[in-house]
C-alpha positions, 0 to 999 in steps of 0.5 A: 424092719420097724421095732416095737417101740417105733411101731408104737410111737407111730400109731400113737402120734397117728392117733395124736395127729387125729386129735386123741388126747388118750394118745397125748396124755401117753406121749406126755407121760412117756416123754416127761421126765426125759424132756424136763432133765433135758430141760433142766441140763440147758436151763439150770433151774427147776421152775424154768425146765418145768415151763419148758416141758409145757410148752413143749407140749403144749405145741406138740398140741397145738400143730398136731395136725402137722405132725409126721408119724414117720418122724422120730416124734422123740427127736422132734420133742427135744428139737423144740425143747431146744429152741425154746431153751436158746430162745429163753436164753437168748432172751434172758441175755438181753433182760436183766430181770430175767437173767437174774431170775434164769441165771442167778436165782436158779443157783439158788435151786441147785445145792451144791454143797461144799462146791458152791463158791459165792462171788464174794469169795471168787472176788476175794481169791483173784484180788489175792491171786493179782496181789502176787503178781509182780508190778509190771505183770498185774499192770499187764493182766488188768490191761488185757482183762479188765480194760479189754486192751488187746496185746498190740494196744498193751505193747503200744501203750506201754512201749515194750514188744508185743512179745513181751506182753505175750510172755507176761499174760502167760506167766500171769496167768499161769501163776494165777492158775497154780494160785488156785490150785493150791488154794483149791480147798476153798473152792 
């Protein structure tokens, strides 16, 4: 048994798939807001969700005549909010421009208020965090995070047991984290 509110989700894209724009106008309506905090959820910035919502809607428009009034058109909408999302994502990962516009300036769009840590200060905390390392132990976490050294090229170059790398990254980074924990009124 159909409920209403697919029966009618499935009339309305029928009319849709016929070329009815009273029929997007309804759909676009109905499924805005939801498409564009989905939007908003994977792409952290307004302006971004915003073009996103209208692309969406803009394929829905053009390949409505491919569309199946037997599908969840809900479900659909949000696969190629999805997409688009990865694919803008993907693309931002790969563009320094835009990565700084996606990633970057849509923190700017967000208030966090009293949670907002600036880099300046993250830097600042961690050098402080590393500052209370003993020797060895910084050297060995620098090696590992910083370079990129894996334990066993860490134990080679060093002459000490894989082991002991292991025991000193876990007591680095347990330290750090404790570190945190008590400085967490800055964060």
């Amino acid at each position: 048994m159909l409920e209403g509110k697919d029966y009618s989700d499935r009339l309305v894209v029928s009319e849709l798939k016929n070329g009815s724009e009273k029929a997007f106008r309804f759909l676009f309506d109905l499924y805005y807001q939801d498409i564009y905090g989905y939007s908003l959820s994977l792409l952290k910035s307004k302006e971004a969700a915003e073009e996103n919502v209208q692309d969406v809607f803009m394929k829905v428009w053009q390949h409505r005549e491919n569309l199946n009034p037997e599908q969840s058109f809900k479900a659909y909408i949000f696969t190629i909010a999805r997409n688009q999302a990865f694919n803008l994502l993907n693309k931002a990962a790969n563009d320094l421009v835009l990565k700084e516009a996606v990633f970057y300036e849509s923190q700017k769009s967000h208030e966090y208020g009293d949670y907002t840590i600036r880099e300046e200060d993250c830097k600042k905390l961690r050098k402080q965090a590393m500052k209370q390392l003993p020797p060895k132990r910084k050297q060995i976490f620098k090696m590992s995070r910083k370079k990129g050294m894996s334990y066993e090229e860490i134990s080679q170059e060093l002459g000490i047991s894989i082991n002991t790398v292991r025991n000193q990254m876990s007591k680095a980074l347990e330290s750090m984290r404790v570190f945190f924990q008590v400085h967490d009124e800055i964060i």
